[in-house]
N, C-alpha and C positions, 0 to 999 in steps of 0.2 A: 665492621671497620673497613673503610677503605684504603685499597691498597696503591699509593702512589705510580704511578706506570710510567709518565713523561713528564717532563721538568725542561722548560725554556727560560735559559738565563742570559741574558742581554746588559751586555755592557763589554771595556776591555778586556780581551782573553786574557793578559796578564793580570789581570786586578779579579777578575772571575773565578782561575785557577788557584789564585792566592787564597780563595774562602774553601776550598776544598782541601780535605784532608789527605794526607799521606797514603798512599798505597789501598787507594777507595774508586778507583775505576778502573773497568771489565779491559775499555779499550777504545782508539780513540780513531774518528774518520773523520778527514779533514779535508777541505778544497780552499788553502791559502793564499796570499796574494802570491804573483809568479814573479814580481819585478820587474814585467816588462813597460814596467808605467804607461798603463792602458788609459786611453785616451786622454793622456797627461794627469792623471788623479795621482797624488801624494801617497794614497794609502798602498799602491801598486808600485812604490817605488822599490821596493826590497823585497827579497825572502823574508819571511818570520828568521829572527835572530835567532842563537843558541839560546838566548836566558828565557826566551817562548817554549823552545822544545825543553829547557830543563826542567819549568812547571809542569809540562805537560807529564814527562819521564816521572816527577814528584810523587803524581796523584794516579799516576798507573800503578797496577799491581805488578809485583813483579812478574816476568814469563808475558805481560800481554802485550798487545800486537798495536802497530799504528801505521795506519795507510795516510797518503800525503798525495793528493794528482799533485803536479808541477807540471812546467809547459816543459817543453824542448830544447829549447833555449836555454833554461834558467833551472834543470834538472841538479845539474850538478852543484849548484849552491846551495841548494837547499836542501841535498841529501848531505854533503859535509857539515850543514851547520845540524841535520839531525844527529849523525854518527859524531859530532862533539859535544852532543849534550851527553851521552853513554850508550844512544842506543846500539843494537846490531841491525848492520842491514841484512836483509835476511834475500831480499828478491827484489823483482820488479816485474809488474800489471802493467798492459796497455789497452787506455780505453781509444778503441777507434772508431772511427766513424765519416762520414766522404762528405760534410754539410762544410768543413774551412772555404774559406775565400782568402785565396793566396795573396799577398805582400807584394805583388813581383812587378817587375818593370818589362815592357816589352822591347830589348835592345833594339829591333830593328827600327821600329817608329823612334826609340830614343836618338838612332843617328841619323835617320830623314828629319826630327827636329832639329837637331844638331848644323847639322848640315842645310837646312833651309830649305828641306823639299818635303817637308810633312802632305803638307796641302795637294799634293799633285801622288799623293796615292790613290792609286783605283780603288773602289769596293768592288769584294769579288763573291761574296756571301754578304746573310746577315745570321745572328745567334741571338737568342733572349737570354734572359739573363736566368741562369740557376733554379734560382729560389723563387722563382715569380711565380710558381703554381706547384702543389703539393702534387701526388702522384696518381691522384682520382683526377687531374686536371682542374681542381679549384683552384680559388684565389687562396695566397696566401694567409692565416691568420696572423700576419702581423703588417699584411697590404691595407690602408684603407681605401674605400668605395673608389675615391678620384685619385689615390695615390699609386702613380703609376710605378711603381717596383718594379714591374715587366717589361722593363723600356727594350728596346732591337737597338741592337749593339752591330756596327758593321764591322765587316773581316778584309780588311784591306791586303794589298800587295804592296810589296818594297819599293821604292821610289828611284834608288840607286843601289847600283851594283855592288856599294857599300854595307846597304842597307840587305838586299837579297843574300849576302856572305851569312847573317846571323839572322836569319827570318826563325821563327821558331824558340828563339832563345829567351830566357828569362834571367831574372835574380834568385829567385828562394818559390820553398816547392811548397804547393797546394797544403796548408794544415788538413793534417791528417789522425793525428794519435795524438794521446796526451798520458808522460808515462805517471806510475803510481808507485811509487816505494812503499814497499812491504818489511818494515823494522820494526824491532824487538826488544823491550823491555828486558836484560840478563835476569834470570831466575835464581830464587833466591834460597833455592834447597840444594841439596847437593845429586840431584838428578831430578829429571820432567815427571817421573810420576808423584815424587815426592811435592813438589812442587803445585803440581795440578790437585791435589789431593787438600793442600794449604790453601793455595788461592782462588781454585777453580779457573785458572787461566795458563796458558804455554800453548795448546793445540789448537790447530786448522780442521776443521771437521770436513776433510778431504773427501769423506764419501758423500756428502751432501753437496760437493762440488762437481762432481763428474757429469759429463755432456752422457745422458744415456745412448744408446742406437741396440737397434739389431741386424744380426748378420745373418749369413746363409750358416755359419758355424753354432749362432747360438740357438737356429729352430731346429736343425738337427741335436744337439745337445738336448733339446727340448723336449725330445721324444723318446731320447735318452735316459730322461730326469734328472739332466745336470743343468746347474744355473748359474749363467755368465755373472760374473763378480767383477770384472776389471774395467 
């Protein structure tokens, strides 16, 4: 007989969780919309509501766990509408990573435009652009052949005195991190082993987490016959 492994179900999360039974999943990983209504789409207009996280809370076992990325921005909404479906929050992950391309305004050209002396900046450099070539130096796989994604970007100087006061200055910083709420299904025995023991769910398997390394302490211990655990 074969034994089922993965299951893709496609359609609305709410009307999906609705066919799922009561207290019949391990635990739930999610990458929802943030509400930043990303490139003007409807479906990015909100956080997932509370009556989303209540199905979800429904069909978890009690004790298990549910991670959520959110942007930065929109962290907080969507961790109150988890914590008022019943969950606990328990923590918070950051996945980080240096690939954002910042939101920002350059105030100093924003007041030589302003101001009517854009046009009469020097260039004093030029920069390419970021993303234009991977770190072996090829093209980007999502440049094509004649698309120039690699366009030279020049580095101008302030125009006026005005403009030289705030050289350097922006609006909003380089995306960088995107945080993950770590909440928790309350348990449904009257302590975690009881619990785990019922549902097979409440714990973080902590030692399959740790960043291994060695030290100068644990090859000496080593010769010892002791063996670094922490």
């Amino acid at each position: 007989m074969t034994r089922l492994v993965h299951k893709i179900i496609c359609g609305d999360c709410i009307e999906a969780l609705r066919e799922l039974e009561d207290n019949s999943i391990d635990s739930c990983v999610t990458d929802p919309p943030y509400g930043l209504e990303f490139m003007g789409k409807d479906w990015d207009y909100n956080v997932p509501l509370v009556k989303v996280w209540s199905e979800v809370f429904r069909v978890l076992k009690p004790g298990a766990y549910l991670l959520s990325f959110f942007g930065t921005r929109t962290y907080h909404r969507g961790v109150v509408n988890i914590e008022d479906a019943g969950f606990e929050i328990k923590d918070m992950i950051l996945w980080i990573y240096a690939s954002g391309f910042p939101k920002s305004i350059d105030i100093s050209k924003a007041i030589d435009k302003e101001l009517g002396k854009l046009d009469e900046r020097k260039i004093i450099g030029i920069k390419t652009h970021p993303t234009s070539k991977d770190r072996a130096g090829d093209k980007s796989p999502f440049q094509a052949e004649n698309n120039h994604l690699s366009a030279i970007f020049a580095i101008t100087s302030p125009a006026t005195p005005e403009a030289q006061k705030w050289q350097g200055f922006g609006t909003a910083l380089k995306p960088a991190c995107e945080p993950i709420v770590l909440a928790k299904k309350p348990i449904s025995e009257h302590n975690i082993a009881q619990n785990v023991l019922k549902w097979g769910t409440g714990g973080l398997n902590i030692e399959r987490c740790r960043i291994s390394y060695r030290s100068n302490h644990d090859l000496e211990g080593a010769k010892l016959g002791f063996k670094h655990v922490g």
